[in-house]
C-alpha positions, 0 to 999 in steps of 0.5 A: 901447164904450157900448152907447147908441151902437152904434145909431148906429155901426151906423147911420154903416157903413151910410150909408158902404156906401151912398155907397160903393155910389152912387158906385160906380155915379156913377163909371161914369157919370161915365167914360163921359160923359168918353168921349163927351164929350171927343171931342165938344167937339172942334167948338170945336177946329174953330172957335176953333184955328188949322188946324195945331192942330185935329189935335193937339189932336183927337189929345189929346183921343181920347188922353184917352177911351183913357186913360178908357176903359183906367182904366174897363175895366182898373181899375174891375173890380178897384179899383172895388169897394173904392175907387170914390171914388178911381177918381172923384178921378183921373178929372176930373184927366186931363181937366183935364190935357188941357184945359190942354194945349190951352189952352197951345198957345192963349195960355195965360191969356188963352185963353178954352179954360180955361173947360172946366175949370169944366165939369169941376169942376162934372160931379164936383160934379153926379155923384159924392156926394162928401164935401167932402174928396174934392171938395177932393182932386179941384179941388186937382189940376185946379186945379194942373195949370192953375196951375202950368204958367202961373206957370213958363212964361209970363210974366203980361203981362196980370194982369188977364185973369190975376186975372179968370180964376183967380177965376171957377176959384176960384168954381167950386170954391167952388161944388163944395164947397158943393154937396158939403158939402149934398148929404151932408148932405141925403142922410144926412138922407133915408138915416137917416129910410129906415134907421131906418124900415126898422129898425123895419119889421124889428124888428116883423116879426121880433117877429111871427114870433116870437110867432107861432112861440113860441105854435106851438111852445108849443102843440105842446109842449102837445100832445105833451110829456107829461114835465115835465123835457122841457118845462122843458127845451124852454121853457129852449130856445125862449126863449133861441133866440128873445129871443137871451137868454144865460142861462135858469133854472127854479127849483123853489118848496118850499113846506114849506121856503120855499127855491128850488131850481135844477132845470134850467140851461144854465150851468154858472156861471149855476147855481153863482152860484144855489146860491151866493145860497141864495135863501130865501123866507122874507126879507121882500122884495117880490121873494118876495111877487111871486113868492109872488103868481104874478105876474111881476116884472124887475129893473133896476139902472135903479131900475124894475121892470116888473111884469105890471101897470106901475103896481106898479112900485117901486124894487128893494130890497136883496135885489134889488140883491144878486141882481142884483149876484151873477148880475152883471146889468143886469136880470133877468126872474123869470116863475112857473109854476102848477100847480092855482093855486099856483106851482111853479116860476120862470123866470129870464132875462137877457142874461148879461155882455152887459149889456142891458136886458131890452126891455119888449115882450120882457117883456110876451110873456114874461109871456104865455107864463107860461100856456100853459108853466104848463099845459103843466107841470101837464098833464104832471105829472098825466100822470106821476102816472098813469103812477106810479100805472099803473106801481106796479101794473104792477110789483106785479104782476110782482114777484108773478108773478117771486116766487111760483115761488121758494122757497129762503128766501136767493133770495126776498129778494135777487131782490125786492131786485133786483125792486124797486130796478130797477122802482122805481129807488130809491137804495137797498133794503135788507130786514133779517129776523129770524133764530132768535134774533130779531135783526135781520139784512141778509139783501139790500141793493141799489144803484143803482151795484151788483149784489144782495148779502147780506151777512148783517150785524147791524143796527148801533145807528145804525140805529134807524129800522128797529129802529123799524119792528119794532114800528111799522107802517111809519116815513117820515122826510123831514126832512133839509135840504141843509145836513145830511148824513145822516138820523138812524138811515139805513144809507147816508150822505147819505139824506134820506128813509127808508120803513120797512115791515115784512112780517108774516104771522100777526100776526109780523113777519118782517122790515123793508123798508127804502127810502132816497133821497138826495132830499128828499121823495122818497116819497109815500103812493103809495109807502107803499101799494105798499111795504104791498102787497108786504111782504104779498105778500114775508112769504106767499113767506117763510113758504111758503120756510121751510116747503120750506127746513124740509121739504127739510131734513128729507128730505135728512137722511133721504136722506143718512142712508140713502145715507152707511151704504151707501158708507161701508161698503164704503169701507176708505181713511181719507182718502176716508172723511173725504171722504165723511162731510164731502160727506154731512154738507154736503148738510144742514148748513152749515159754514165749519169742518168736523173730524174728530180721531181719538184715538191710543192709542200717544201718547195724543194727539187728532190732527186728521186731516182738515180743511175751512176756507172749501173748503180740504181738509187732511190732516195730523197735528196734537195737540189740547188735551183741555181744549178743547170737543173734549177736552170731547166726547171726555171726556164722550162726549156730543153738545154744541151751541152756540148762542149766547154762544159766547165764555161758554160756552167761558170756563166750560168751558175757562178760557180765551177763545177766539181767535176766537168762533164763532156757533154750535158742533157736536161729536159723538163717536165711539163703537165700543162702549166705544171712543172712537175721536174727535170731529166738529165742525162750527161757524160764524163768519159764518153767522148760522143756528144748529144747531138739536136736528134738527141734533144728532140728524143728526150723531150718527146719521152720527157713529155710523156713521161711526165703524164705518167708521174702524174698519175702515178703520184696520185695513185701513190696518195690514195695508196698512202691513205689506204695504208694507214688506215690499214696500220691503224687497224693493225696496231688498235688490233695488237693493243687490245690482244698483246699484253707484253710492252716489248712485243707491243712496241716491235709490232708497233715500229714494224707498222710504223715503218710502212708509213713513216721513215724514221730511224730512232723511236722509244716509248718514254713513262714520265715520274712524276716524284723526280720529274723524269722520263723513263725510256721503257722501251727502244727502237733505233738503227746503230743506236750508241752506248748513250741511248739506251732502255732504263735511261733516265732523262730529266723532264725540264723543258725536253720535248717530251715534257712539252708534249706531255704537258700540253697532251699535244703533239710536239715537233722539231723540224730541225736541230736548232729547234729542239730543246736545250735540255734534250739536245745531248741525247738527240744529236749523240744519235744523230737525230734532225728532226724529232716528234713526241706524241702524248700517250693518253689513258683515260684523260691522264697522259702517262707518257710519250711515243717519240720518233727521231729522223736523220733528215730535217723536217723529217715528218709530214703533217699527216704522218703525225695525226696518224701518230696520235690516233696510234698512241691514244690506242697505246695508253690502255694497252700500257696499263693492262700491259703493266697489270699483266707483267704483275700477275705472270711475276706472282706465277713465276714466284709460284711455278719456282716454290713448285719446282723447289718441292719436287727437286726435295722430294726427288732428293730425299727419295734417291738418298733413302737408296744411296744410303741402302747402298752406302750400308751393304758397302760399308760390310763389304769394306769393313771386312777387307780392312780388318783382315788386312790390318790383322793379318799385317801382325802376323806377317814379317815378309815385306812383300806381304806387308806392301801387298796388305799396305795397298789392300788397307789403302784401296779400303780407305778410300772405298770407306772416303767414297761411300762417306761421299755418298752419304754426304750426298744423301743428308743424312750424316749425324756424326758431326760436331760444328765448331766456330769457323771463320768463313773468310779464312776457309775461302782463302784456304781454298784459293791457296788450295786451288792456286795450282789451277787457276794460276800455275796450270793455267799460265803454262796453257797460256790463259789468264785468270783474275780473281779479286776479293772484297772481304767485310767483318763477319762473324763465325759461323757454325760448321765443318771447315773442311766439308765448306772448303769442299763447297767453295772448291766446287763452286771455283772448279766450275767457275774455272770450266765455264771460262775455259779461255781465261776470264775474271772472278770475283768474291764478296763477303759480308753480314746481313743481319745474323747471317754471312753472305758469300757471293762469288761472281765470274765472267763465263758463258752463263747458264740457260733457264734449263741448266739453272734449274738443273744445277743442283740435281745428282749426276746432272753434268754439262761437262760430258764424261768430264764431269760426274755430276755430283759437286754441287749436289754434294755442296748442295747437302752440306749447305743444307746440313749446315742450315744454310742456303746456296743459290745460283743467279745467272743468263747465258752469256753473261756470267754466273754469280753463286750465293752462299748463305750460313747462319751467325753461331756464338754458342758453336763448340770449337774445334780442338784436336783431342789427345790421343788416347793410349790403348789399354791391355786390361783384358774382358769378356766380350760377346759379339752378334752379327750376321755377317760371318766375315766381320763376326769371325774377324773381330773375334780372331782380333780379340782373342790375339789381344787376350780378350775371352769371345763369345760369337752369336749369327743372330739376336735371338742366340746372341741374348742366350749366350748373353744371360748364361756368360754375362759378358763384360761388353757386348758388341752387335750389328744394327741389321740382323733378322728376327732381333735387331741391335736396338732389341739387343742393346734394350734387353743387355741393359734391362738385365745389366745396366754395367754391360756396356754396349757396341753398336757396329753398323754399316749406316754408322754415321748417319744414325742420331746418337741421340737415339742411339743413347736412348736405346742403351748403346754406348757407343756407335762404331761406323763400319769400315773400321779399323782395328786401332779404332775398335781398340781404343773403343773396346779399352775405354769401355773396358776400363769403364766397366771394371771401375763400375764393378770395383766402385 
């Protein structure tokens, strides 16, 4: 929308708030004068209508002032408001709809009544302001409701009267829409004249208050605001706060450079598009002129450019135009700012992307604010200055007092660094000092982002502006534009200003305090006189440090000298010797690499024996070249430093180059006498400071008395040694006569060994004489490889160990190339230099050798070695009684396991004879349950009844499953008949029966099971496939618990003579000694509530009822392997499934005796349903008596009964009737010998629980029997 016609929008909204809000107030008025007036005009009712009419049309017309009177106080509050003129246009019409219903009861057209209508419409017209349209909405109804009844109703007998009436209604409404038409337009005349007054009322108002609130707020500014940054940002603020303008900036004038720089914004994107411009100063255009001047100037896309003074205005040129074009602009404001008469700064104000002209009395009070800002700006820039100036001195002052109390030479220039970075807050410090050699050197830099450091570096070749101050009295460069990215010669990238100031004292320079900014101009020759003080006053504190640091020196030398000669003195360990000369020495002398070598005279060699690189100690044994600086010290047997130039100086020396140059060297020898006992060198790769002659002469005097001490401690250390091995001897004579075990002999052994030997491999090795071998029986190494290892086999010809054994002499190999063909593959796979083989020796016969390996050529002394023959002529007949024990305890553990095996039988068959007493009360109970179940399912037609029996006949089943389980597990089952059985297809059975686990369940877990079979021919074996499948279903299922994270199992069978053996094998954690003992055990778990303990038990019985054996080999954390042994059956029964065999309806006479009042009752009823005659006895004694009166044809007893047992019973039936046949029903059914059963004259044994289909098969066969007896 153009911005030229908001004004004129704003000014239409508000006239129509206005008319809404008149008419809001006209329509009440309009409403209540209905109210009252309705009622009122009923006096003409009186006069002109007939009597009968008066009261209806009084009714009609207090009727219509309800209906007003509703609309006004229901429908005003909430509509009026927001549509007043509707209210107004439905008001008129209900009074007109009750004029022209009097007028139809009063002749219609004819009647004069329609006049009120005219009344009416002219009241709309007089109060409401309506415009001519809703005038025309309101007449429109009224009009129809007067109209439109007539032309359907009546007929028009007198169209003049007609004619003449409709015209003056149509006058009328002519009239109020004219009246309409110009009282809006009359009233939009006065209302824009009173708007537009009172805008401009407003306007100056508000430019008053904001002149008068800008000069109050700038001369607080002025009065209070002593910073610079704060005003320009306080200015940027109140202008935007008080114009409404969008964008504000203030521009920095560099008059050396001619550029503009933007100090302060409020737009991101504002400044972006200044730095964008790159304004400069230097294009010719009347813009920079202006500015240049101090006068203020606008530009416009308009084409004029008020100025202070209008009448400079001018068209704007193409810089100008661009400007504007870039910020994206309508006009922009530039006002300067001056400072002792010059201009400083720029502001820049616009409306941003709204696109407004900047007004130009809003203009001309910017203009007049450029003064007061100005002043304000300069009164706190003189302000800052002095506050620098007051400061500077300030800090001078402290850092004087912070630096005069130190003395150590390194702190003084990190803490003045530090001092001056904080105080000062400049980008970078740096303070380079000379060293000794008069070099250069970083001795502290110090940053704004990071804490002091020293890192100690030479100048580099780019930074030459310091060199440059070396000899200059001081260097300021600042004349880095924006467009460069370094100064010249700087140490930091992005420096644009650099002072250099050296500190002399004496007329030398001691050094060069190096400041740098990463801002243009950014020093001042305030800041060169302060940097003058303070390098006066840091090369005074310089000078006095190196004098304490020199005197200090001095005196620690003196002390350490005095205090080294009495501790090491009395100081007889070696080590700790080293120790101390090296804490002593580092008490005046600095050094990252510190040695002492001691010359051996056995091996001619220079060895390193102690070492400190960078605070890390080692002692070990390492040769050193004796053509090296060392070598040089030892061979000369004089001092030797190095100062400088290092690399060259070892070149001439030595021939060589160095493999890492230090900066500076200092070697001094040990000298007893005429003995040179070795050397001590100190040398440095990173500190700069190099030994001086002082230093020298310090070293040797500690050297000197140093090399008494190491003398007498190298022969303290040999009686040592010898009073050592001696000690070892004893201990190890001491443990072969009393440890009869060749492992623990061996550790006890390597540990004395170790004492006073260094090796790292040793093994005891038995030479075979039948293979010509040696036998590693034993084996000791460090990081020992898969190819050494106890139970190795090595071939005897021509190894070391065969030489020793066969010379019963000790043999040696000093080094690789000496060792013997044969036995260099399992020498240098370990690693070994040097190696010694001992000949062990026992009663004259050498039965092997005691070998020890070293990492190191020549690894063994003389002297080491005999101590090695005296310990293994000890070793010999500890070896042999070693081996008689192992014999004995292998014949005791044989023993101690039959022993166990005993007692787990004993405590087997013990807790079978009382599961089996509980298997039998079980078997009455269940028995019970299961038969009046199936009996009362005969009887019963309602399914519900039937389910209900269906679940009591299950649930008795498998108590019956269970307490067959239970004499499983006592082994004492009878009742089974083996057949031929192929063991290799019952495990496959049983894989593919645990294929769910192993596999399927398994790979939903994400684990991973392998099991793999190795199957040889075998032949059957006599048993029960289904009790063997239970036994390798156990043994899996535990293989699987005992690999919950995936592993491997493995199944092997084959024939061993006449039996077939099972091995299954898997990779788990194994079993300890205790668990393996245990496995077998009832109710022993290691499952926790998982597990009932009674799987491999029950296998266990089966195994055993199957003459079979089942054994467990198995170490914890190496898996478990399951043996199953069953014996070869040719003459086995098979298995065929028998014919079912109908049941029979041939009815007897039976007599049942039994205690248990429930199972006796309940065969009975079974019986007598199928037609049979029962006869019932409660013991033995009264069942015989009924049996002599009734002679029954089938006796069915209990096993268990008091005075009379059923063997009793079953004798006496068949010494009377041998054709009676005989039933024995017991709960201990399946554990009963059939056999015996038959000898006492039972025919048949019936197992309880039983179920009734079985007992009548049993009864119809027996039944059967006895009737073809009698017959035949």
């Amino acid at each position: 929308m153009d911005i030229q016609q908001q004004p004129k929008i704003q000014l239409h909204q508000a006239f129509r708030e206005h008319i809404q809000g008149l008419c809001y107030e006209r329509v009440k008025v309009l409403y209540h004068l209905g109210i009252i007036l309705v009622p009122l005009f009923g006096f003409l009712d009186y006069i002109f209508a007939p009597l009968d009419l008066f009261l209806f049309f009084l009714t009609i017309r207090f009727s219509t002032s309800l209906i007003l009177l509703l609309v006004l106080f229901m429908a005003y509050p909430t509509v009026g408001k927001r549509f007043p003129n509707l209210l107004g246009i439905i008001g008129p019409p209900i009074v007109g709809a009750s004029i022209s219903i009097m007028t139809r009861f009063l002749g219609g057209y004819e009647s004069s009544y329609y006049a009120g209508l005219n009344l009416v419409i002219l009241g709309m017209s007089l109060v409401l302001p309506f415009s001519i349209k809703e005038t025309a909405i309101s007449c429109g109804i009224i009009y129809g409701i007067y109209i439109f009844p007539i032309l359907w109703l009546d007929r028009i007998v007198r169209p003049d009267i007609f004619i003449n009436n409709n015209f003056f209604l149509l006058g009328t409404i002519v009239i109020a829409l004219t009246s309409s038409f110009y009282s809006r337009r009359l009233r939009y005349r006065e209302f824009r004249s009173r708007y537009q007054l009172a805008l401009k009322n407003e306007r100056l108002r508000l430019l008053d208050q904001e002149k008068t609130l800008l000069f109050s707020n700038l001369g607080n500014l002025i009065n209070s605001s002593l910073d610079g940054r704060s005003v320009i940002l306080y200015v940027l603020k109140l202008i935007k706060e008080n114009f409404g303008f969008e964008r504000a900036a203030c521009l920095y004038l560099d008059r050396h450079k001619q550029l503009l720089t933007v100090i302060e914004e409020g737009d991101i994107d504002f400044k972006e598009k200044l730095q964008g411009l790159c304004l400069s100063l230097r294009d010719p255009s009347r813009f920079s002129e202006t500015l240049l001047r101090g006068e203020a100037i606008y530009l416009s896309t308009s084409g004029t450019v008020p100025s202070a003074n209008p009448e400079t205005g001018e068209a704007a040129d193409l810089m100008e135009n661009r400007l504007l074009e870039v910020l994206q602009t309508r006009s922009l404001a530039a006002l300067p700012l001056k400072e002792k008469g010059e201009t400083s700064n720029i502001l820049l104000v616009d409306y941003g992307y709204s696109q407004r002209n900047i007004p130009e009395d809003k203009f001309q009070l910017l203009v007049n604010l450029s003064e007061p800002i100005s002043a304000a700006l300069e009164k706190a820039r003189l302000f800052e200055r002095e506050q620098k100036r007051t400061s500077q001195l300030l800090v001078i002052h402290n850092i004087s007092r912070a630096i005069s109390s130190i003395l150590d030479f390194n702190t003084v220039f990190k803490e003045f660094a530090s001092l001056l970075q904080r105080n000062f807050v400049y980008d970078h410090v740096s303070i380079y000092s000379l060293d000794d050699r008069n070099r250069l050197v970083l001795s502290a830099l110090m940053d704004q982002n990071a804490d002091c450091k020293a890192p100690d570096d030479l100048l580099t070749t780019d930074e030459v502006n310091v060199s440059r101050s070396q000899t200059l009295r001081k260097t300021l460069l600042q004349g880095v534009t924006d467009e460069e990215n370094r100064l010249e010669g700087a140490f930091h990238p992005g420096t644009k200003s650099q002072l250099c100031v050296p500190f002399c004292y004496s007329s030398r320079t001691m050094g060069v305090i190096n400041i740098e900014s990463e801002k243009y101009q950014a020093f001042d020759e305030e800041d060169i006189t302060v940097l003058e003080t303070l390098s006066d006053y840091l090369a005074t504190w310089v000078n006095n440090a190196n004098l304490y640091t020199d005197i200090g020196r001095k005196a620690n030398a003196l002390q350490t000298l005095n205090s080294i000669g009495k501790a090491i003195s009395s100081e007889l360990n070696i080590n700790n010797l080293f120790e101390l000369v090296f804490r002593q020495v580092g008490q005046v002398l600095a050094s990252e690499h510190f040695l002492i070598a001691l010359y051996e005279k056995g091996t001619n060699r220079l060895e390193v024996k102690f070492e400190v690189i960078d605070g890390k100690r080692r002692f070990y044994l390492s040769s050193l070249s004796h053509d090296g600086l060392i070598g040089y010290v030892m061979q000369t047997r004089t001092p030797f430093l190095v100062k400088d130039n290092f690399e060259k100086i070892y070149e001439t020396i030595t021939g060589r180059t160095p493999h890492r140059v230090a900066q500076s060297w200092l070697g001094v020898p040990l000298i007893l006498g005429e003995q040179s006992l070795g050397v001590i060198v100190l040398q440095n790769f990173r500190i700069r400071q190099a030994y001086d002659s002082d230093d020298l002469s310090f070293l040797s005097t500690i050297a000197d008395q140093a090399a008494v001490a190491i003398s007498n401690a190298r022969l303290f250390r040999e009686a040592q040694d010898r009073a050592t091995r001696l000690a070892v001897v004893n201990e190890i004579t001491r443990e072969a006569s009393l440890n009869l075990e060749v492992d623990k002999l061996f550790e006890k052994i390597n540990t004395q060994l170790k004492r006073v030997v260094s090796f790292e491999k040793s093994s005891i090795a038995i030479y075979q004489s039948e293979n010509d071998t040696f036998s590693l029986v034993n084996v000791y190494g460090e990081n020992i490889t898969t190819g050494f290892y106890k139970g190795m086999q090595i071939p005897g010809r021509e190894t070391v160990m065969k030489i020793a054994y066969d010379t019963k002499k000790p043999y040696y190999t000093r080094s690789l190339d000496q060792i013997i063909s044969n036995s260099s593959p399992y020498l240098i796979t370990q690693g070994i230099q040097s190696a010694v083989s001992i000949p062990i020796i026992s009663e004259d016969i050498c039965i092997g050798t005691l070998n020890l390996g070293s990492m190191k050529e020549d690894g063994f002394a003389n002297e080491q070695i005999d101590l090695l023959v005296t310990i293994a002529n000890s070793l010999g007949t500890a070896l042999k009684n070693a081996r008689l024990y192992s014999a004995l305890e292998q014949s005791y553990s044989e023993l101690q396991n039959t022993q166990e095996q005993l007692i787990k039988s004993e405590k087997l068959r013990a807790l079978g004879e009382m599961s089996a007493g509980v298997a039998h009360d079980f078997n009455n109970i269940l028995g019970a349950i299961l038969g009046r179940a199936q009996l009362m399912k005969t009887r019963v037609d309602d399914p519900a009844i039937i389910r209900g029996l269906d679940i009591i006949e299950k649930a008795a089943i498998d108590g019956a499953s269970t307490v067959r389980r239970l004499q499983d597990f006592t082994r004492k089952r009878t009742d089974q008949v083996f057949g031929h059985v192929d063991l290799i297809q019952v495990i496959e059975d049983t894989l593919s029966m645990t294929r769910t686990r192993w596999e399927d369940s398994a790979h939903v877990s994400g684990i991973q099971y392998s099991i793999t079979t190795q199957y040889e021919p075998i032949l059957p074996v006599a048993g029960d496939t289904s009790e063997l499948r239970e036994v390798f279903t156990n043994i899996i299922f535990n293989a699987l618990d005992a690999m919950p994270g995936g592993g491997k199992i493995h199944i092997h069978v084959g024939t061993d003579e006449n039996r077939v053996v099972a091995h299954i094998t898997d990779t788990g954690r194994g079993m300890t000694e205790e668990v393996k003992k245990r496995v077998f055990d009832p109710f022993f778990t290691t499952k926790g509530v998982k597990g009932n303990g009674l799987g491999m038990s029950v296998a266990y019985g089966i195994i055993i009822r199957h003459k079979g054996e089942i054994e467990v080999e198995s170490a914890y954390g190496k898996g478990t392997t399951i043996k199953v042994t069953l014996p070869v059956n040719l003459h086995a029964a098979r298995q065929d499934p028998e014919a079912a065999i109908p049941p029979q309806k041939k009815m007897g006479r039976v007599l049942i005796i039994d205690d248990e009042a429930p199972i006796r009752d309940l065969l009975a009823e079974m019986l007598v349903q199928q037609g049979h005659k029962v006869f019932t006895a409660s013991g033995g004694k009264e069942g015989l008596e009924i049996f002599k009166d009734e002679m029954p044809d089938l006796v069915i007893t209990d096993l268990g009964m008091p005075e009379i047992s059923g063997w009793d019973v079953a004798t006496t039936v068949k010494a009377v009737n041998p054709s009676t046949s005989v039933i024995l029903m017991t709960g201990w059914g399946i554990t009963l010998d059939k056999d015996k059963a038959r000898k006492k004259g039972v025919d048949v044994v019936v197992a309880k629980p039983f179920q009734i289909g079985e007992m009548q098969k049993v009864l119809n066969e027996l039944i059967e029997l006895h009737h073809s007896a009698v017959q035949f």
